[in-house]
Biopython code that builds the backbone (N, CA, C, O; Angstrom):
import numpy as np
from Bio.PDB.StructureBuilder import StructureBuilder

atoms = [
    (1, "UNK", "N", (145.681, -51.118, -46.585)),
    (1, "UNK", "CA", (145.228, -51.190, -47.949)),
    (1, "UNK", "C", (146.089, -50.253, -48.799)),
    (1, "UNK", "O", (146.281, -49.088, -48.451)),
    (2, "UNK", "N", (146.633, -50.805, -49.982)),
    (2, "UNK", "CA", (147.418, -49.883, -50.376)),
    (2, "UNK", "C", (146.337, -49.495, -51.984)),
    (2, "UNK", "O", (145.633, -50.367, -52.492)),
    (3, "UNK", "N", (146.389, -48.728, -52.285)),
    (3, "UNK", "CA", (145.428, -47.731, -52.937)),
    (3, "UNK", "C", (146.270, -46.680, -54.000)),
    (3, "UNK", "O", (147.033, -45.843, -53.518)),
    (4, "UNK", "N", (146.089, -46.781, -55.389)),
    (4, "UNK", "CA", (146.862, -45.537, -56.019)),
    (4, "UNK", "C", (146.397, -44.288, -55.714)),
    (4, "UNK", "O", (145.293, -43.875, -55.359)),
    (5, "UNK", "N", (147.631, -43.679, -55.958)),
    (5, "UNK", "CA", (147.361, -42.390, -55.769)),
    (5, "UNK", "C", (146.733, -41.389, -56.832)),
    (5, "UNK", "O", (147.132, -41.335, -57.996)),
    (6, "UNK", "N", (145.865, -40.722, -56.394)),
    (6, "UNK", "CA", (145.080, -39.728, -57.691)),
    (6, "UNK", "C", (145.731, -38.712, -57.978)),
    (6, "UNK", "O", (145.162, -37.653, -57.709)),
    (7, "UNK", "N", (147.299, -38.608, -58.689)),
    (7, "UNK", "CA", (147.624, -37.668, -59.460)),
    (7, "UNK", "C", (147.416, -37.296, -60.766)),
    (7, "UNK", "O", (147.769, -38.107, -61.622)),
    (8, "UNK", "N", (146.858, -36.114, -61.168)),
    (8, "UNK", "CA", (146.195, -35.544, -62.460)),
    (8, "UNK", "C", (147.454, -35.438, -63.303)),
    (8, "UNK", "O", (148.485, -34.825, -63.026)),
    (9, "UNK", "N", (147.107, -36.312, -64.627)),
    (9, "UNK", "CA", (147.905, -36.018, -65.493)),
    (9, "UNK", "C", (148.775, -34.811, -66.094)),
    (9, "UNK", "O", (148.163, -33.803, -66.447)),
    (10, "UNK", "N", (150.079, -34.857, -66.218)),
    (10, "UNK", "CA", (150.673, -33.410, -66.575)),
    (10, "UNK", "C", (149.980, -32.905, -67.947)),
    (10, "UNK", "O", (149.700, -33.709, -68.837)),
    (11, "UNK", "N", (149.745, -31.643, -68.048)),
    (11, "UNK", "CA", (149.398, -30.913, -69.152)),
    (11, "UNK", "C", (150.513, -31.512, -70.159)),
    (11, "UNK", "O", (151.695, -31.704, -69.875)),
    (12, "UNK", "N", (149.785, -31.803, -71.580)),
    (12, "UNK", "CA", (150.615, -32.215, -72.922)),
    (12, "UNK", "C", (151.158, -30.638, -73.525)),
    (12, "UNK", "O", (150.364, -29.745, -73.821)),
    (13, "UNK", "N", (152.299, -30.540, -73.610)),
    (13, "UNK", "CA", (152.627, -29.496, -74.418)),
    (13, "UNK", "C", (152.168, -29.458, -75.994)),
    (13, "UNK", "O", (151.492, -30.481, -76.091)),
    (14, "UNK", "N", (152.175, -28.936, -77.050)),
    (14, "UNK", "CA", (152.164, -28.702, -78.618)),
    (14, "UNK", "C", (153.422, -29.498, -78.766)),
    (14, "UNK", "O", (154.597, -29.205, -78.541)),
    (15, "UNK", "N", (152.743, -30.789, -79.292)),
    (15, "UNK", "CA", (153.822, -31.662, -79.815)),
    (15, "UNK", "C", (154.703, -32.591, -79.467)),
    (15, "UNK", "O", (155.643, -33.165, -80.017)),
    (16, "UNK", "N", (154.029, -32.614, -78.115)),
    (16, "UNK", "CA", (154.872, -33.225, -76.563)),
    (16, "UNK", "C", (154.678, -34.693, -76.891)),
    (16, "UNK", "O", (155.603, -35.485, -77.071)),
    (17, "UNK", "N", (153.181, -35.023, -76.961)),
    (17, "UNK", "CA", (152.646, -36.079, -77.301)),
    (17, "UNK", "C", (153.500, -37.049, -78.306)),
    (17, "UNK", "O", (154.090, -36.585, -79.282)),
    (18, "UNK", "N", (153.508, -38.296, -78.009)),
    (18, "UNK", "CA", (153.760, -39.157, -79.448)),
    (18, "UNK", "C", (153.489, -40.737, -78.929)),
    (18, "UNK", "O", (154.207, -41.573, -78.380)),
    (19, "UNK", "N", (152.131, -40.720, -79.368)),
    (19, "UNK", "CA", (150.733, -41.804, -79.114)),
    (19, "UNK", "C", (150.174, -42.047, -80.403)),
    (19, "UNK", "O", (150.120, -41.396, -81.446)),
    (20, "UNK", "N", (149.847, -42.962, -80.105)),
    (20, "UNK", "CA", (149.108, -43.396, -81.515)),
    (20, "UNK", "C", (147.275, -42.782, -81.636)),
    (20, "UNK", "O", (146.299, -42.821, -80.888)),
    (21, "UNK", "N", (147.598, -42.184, -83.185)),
    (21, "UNK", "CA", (146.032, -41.663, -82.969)),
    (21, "UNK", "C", (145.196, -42.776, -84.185)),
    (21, "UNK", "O", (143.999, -42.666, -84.449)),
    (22, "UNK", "N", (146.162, -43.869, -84.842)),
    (22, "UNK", "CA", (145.339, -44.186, -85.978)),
    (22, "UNK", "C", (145.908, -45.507, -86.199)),
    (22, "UNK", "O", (147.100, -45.286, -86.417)),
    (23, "UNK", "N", (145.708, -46.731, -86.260)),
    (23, "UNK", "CA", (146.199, -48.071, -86.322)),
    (23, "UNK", "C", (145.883, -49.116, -87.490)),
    (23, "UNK", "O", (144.911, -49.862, -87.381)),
    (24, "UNK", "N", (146.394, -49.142, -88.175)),
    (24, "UNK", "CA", (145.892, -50.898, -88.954)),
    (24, "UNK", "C", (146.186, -51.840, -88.686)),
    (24, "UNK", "O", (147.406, -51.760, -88.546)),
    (25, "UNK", "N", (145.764, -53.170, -88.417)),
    (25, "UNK", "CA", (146.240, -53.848, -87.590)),
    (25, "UNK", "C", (147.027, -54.736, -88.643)),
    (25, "UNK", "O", (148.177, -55.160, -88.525)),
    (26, "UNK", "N", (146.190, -54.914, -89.649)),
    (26, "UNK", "CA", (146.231, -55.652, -90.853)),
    (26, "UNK", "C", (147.353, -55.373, -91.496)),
    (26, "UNK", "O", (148.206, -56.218, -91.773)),
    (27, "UNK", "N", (147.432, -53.881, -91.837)),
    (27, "UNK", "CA", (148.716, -53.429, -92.756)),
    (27, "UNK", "C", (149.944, -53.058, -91.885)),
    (27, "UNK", "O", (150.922, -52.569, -92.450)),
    (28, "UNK", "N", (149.956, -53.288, -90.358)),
    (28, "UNK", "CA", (150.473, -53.203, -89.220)),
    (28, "UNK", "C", (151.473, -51.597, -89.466)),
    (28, "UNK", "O", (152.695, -51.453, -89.453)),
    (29, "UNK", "N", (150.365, -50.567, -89.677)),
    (29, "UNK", "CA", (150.797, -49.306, -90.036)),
    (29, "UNK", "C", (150.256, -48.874, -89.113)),
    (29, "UNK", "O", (149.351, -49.526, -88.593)),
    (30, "UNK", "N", (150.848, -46.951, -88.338)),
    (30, "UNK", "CA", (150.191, -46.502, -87.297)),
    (30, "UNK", "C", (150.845, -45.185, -87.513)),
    (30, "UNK", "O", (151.979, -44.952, -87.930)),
    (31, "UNK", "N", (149.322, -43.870, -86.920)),
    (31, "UNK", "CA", (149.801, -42.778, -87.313)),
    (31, "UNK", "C", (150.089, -42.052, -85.931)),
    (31, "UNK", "O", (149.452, -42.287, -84.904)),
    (32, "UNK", "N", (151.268, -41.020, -86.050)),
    (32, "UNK", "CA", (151.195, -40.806, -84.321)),
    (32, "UNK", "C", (150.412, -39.229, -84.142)),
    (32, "UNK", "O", (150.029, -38.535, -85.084)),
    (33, "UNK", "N", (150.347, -39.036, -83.315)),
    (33, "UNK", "CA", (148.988, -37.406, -82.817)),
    (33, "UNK", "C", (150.439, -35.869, -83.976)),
    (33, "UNK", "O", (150.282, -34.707, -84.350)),
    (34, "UNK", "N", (151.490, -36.768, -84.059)),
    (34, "UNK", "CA", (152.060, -35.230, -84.351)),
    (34, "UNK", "C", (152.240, -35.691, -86.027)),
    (34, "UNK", "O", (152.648, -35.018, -86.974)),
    (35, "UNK", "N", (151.863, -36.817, -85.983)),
    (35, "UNK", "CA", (151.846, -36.315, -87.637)),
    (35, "UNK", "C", (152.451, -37.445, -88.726)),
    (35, "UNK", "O", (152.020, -37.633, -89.864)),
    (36, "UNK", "N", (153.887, -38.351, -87.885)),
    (36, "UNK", "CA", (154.439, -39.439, -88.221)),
    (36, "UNK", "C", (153.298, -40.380, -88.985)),
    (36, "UNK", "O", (152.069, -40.444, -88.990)),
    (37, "UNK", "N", (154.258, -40.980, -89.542)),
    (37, "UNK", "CA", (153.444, -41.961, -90.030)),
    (37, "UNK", "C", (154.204, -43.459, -90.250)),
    (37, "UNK", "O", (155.220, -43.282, -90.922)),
    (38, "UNK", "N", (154.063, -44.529, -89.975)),
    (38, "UNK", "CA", (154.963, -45.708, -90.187)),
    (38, "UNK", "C", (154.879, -46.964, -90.158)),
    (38, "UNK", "O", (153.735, -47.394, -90.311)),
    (39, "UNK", "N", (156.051, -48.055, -89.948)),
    (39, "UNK", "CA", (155.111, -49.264, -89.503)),
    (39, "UNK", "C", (155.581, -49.694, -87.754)),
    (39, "UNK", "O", (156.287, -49.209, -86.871)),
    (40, "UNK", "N", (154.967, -50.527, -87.887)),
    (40, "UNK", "CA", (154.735, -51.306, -86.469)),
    (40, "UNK", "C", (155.432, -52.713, -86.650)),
    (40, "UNK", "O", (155.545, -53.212, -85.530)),
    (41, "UNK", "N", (155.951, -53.559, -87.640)),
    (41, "UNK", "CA", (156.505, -54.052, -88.217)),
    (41, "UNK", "C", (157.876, -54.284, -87.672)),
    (41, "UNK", "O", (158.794, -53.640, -88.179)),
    (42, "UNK", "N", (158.143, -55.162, -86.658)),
    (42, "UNK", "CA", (159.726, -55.263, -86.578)),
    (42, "UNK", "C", (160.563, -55.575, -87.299)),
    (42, "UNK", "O", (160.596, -56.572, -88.020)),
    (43, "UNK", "N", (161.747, -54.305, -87.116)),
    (43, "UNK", "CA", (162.628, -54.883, -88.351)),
    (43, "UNK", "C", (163.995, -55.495, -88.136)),
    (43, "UNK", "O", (164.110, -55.506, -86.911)),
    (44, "UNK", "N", (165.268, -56.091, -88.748)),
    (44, "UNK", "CA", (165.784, -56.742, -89.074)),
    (44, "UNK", "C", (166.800, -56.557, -87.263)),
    (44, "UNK", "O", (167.499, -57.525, -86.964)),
    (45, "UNK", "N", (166.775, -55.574, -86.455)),
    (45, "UNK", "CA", (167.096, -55.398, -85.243)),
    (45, "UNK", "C", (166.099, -55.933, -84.181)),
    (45, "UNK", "O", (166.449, -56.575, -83.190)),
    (46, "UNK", "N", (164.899, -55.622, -84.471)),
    (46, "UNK", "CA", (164.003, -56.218, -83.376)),
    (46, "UNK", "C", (162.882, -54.819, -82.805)),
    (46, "UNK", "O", (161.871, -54.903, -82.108)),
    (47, "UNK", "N", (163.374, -53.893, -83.263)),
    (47, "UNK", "CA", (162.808, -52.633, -82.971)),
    (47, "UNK", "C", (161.997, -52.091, -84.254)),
    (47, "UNK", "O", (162.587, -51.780, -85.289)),
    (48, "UNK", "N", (160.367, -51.988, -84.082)),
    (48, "UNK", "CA", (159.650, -51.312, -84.738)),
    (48, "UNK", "C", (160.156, -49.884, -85.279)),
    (48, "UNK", "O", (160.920, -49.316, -84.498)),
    (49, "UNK", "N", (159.807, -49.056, -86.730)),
    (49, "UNK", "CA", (160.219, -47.509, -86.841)),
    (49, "UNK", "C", (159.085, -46.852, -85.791)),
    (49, "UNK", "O", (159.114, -45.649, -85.532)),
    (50, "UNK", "N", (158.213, -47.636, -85.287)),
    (50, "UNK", "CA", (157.097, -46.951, -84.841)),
    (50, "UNK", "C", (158.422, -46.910, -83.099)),
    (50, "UNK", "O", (158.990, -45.973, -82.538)),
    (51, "UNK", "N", (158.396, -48.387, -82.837)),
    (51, "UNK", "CA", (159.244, -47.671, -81.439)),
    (51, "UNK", "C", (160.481, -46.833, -81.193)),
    (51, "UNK", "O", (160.894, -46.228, -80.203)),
    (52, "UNK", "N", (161.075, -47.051, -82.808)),
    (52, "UNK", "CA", (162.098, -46.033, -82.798)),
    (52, "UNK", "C", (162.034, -44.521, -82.660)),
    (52, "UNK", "O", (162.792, -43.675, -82.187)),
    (53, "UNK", "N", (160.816, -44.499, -83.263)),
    (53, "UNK", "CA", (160.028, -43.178, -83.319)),
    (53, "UNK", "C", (159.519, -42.690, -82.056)),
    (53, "UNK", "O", (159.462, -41.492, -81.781)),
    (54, "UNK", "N", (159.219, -43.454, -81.431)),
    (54, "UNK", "CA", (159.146, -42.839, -79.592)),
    (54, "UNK", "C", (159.825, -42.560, -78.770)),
    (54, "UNK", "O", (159.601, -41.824, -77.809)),
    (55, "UNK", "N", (161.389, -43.507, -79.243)),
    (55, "UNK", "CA", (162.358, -43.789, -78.273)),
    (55, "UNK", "C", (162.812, -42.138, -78.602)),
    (55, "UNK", "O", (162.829, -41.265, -77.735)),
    (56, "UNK", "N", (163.187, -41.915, -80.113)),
    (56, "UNK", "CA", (163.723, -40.814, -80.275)),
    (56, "UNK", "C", (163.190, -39.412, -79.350)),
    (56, "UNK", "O", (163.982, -38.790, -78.642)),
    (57, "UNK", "N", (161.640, -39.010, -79.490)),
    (57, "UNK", "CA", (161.251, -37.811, -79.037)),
    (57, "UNK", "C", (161.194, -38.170, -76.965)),
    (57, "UNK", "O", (161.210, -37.286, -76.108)),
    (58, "UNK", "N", (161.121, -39.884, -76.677)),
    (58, "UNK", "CA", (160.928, -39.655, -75.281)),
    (58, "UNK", "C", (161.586, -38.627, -74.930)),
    (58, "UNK", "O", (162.423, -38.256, -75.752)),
    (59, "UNK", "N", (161.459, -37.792, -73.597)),
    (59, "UNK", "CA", (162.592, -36.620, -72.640)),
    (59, "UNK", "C", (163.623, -37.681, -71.986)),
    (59, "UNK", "O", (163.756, -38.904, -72.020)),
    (60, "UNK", "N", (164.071, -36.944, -71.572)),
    (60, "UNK", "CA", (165.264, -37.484, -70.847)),
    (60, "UNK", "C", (164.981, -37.977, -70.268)),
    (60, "UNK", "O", (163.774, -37.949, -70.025)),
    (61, "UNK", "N", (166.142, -39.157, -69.299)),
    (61, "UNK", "CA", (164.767, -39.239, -67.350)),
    (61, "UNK", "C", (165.632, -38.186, -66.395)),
    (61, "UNK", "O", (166.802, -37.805, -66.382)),
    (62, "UNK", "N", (164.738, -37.984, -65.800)),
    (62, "UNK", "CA", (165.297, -37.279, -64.600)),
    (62, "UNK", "C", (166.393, -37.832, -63.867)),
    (62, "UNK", "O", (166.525, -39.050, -63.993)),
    (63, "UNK", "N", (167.269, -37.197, -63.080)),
    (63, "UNK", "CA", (168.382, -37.957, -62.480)),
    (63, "UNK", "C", (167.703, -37.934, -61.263)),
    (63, "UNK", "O", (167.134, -36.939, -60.815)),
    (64, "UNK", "N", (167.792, -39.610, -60.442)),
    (64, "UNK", "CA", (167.514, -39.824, -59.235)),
    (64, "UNK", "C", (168.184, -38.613, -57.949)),
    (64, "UNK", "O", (169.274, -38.067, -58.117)),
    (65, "UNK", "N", (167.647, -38.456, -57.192)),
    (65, "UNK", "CA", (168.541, -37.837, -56.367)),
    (65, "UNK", "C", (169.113, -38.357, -55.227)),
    (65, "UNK", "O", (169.910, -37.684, -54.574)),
]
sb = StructureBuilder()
sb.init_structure("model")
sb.init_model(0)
sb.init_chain("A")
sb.init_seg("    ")
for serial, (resi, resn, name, xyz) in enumerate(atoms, 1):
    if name == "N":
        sb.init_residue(resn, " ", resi, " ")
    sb.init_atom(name, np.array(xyz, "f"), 0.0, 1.0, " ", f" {name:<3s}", serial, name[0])
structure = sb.get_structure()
């Protein structure tokens, strides 16, 4: 049986976060926990400012080893 594993979420640093705390679905606007504010709205590339806005603060990835 394969079964996930129960690892506890990493502690969020001050500001680490960038999730949505506030949505319209209607005005397809969304606010994020640090403060952003924007749309959800794809634009003329194909990429929301809202996903641009995540892509930017994601971390790095780790390098495989």
């Amino acid at each position: 049986m394969n079964l996930p594993r129960n690892v506890p979420p990493r502690p969020a640093q001050a500001g680490e976060r960038h999730v949505i705390a506030e949505s319209s679905h209607r005005a397809r606007t969304v606010t994020c926990e640090c403060g952003w504010q924007g749309s959800s709205e794809p634009g003329p590339e194909g990429r929301s400012p809202w996903q641009e806005h995540v892509a930017e603060h994601r971390p790095p990835a780790r390098p495989r080893p």
